[in-house]
N, C-alpha and C positions, 0 to 999 in steps of 0.2 A: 488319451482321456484327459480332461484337463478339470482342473478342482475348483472348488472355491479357491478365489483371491486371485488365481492366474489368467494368464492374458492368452489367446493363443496369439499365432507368430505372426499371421496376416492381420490383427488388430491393434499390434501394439503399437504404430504410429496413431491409429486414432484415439489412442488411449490417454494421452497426453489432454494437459490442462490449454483451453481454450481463451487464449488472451486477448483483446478487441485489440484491432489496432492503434486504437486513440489512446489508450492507456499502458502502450508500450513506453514513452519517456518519462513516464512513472516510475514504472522498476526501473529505469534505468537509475534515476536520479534518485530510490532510495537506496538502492546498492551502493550509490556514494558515501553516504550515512553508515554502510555497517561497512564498509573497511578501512574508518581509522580517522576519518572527519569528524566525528564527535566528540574528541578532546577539546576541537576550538571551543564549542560551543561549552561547554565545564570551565573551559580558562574564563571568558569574557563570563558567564553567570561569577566564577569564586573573584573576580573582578571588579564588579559591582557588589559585589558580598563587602568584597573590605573596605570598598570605597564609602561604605556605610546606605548604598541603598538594597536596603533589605526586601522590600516592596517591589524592583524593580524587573528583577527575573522573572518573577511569577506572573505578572502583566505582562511582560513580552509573549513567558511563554503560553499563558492563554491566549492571545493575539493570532499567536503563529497554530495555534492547534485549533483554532474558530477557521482561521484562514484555508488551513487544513480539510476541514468539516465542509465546508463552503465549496472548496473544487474536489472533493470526492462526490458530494454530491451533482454539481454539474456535470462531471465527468460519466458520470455512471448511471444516470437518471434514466434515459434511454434502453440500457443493456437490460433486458430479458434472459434469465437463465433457463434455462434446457427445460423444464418443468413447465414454465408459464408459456414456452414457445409452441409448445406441444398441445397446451389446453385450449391455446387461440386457434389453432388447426385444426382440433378436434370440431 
C-alpha cells in the first residue's frame, strides 16, 4: 500500500528532478559559488569600500546580476515545463 508522499520502488528513478542538458554547466559553476569562492568576492567589494569608492560595488554588482537575468533568460527561453508540454499535446 503506498500513501501519500511515497514513491513506489519501480518509480523512483523517474521521480527525480529533470535538468535540460544545456543548463547542466550552470549548476555546475554555481556549486563553485557555494563552496567557499565567495570570500573573493566580499575581499575585492570591502576593498573598494576603503579605497573610498563606495558607488563602485553596487554598479558592478547590478552589472553582473543584469548579465545574470540576461542568460537565464536565453538559457531557458525554450524549456517548457511538464504542464505546458502536455496542454500542447492535448
Amino acid at each position: 500500500m503506498i500513501m501519500k508522499g511515497q514513491v513506489a520502488k519501480n518509480e523512483k528513478k523517474a521521480a527525480g528532478p529533470k535538468v535540460p542538458p544545456q543548463v547542466k554547466w550552470m549548476i555546475l559553476l554555481a556549486s563553485f559559488s557555494s563552496i567557499g569562492y565567495g570570500y573573493l568576492t566580499t575581499v575585492i567589494g570591502g576593498a573598494m569600500l576603503a579605497a573610498g569608492y563606495f558607488a563602485l560595488p553596487f554598479i558592478l554588482a547590478a552589472i553582473f546580476y543584469m548579465s545574470a537575468v540576461i542568460a537565464l533568460y536565453f538559457n531557458f527561453r525554450n524549456v517548457k515545463v511538464d504542464d505546458e508540454r502536455s496542454a500542447q499535446t492535448s
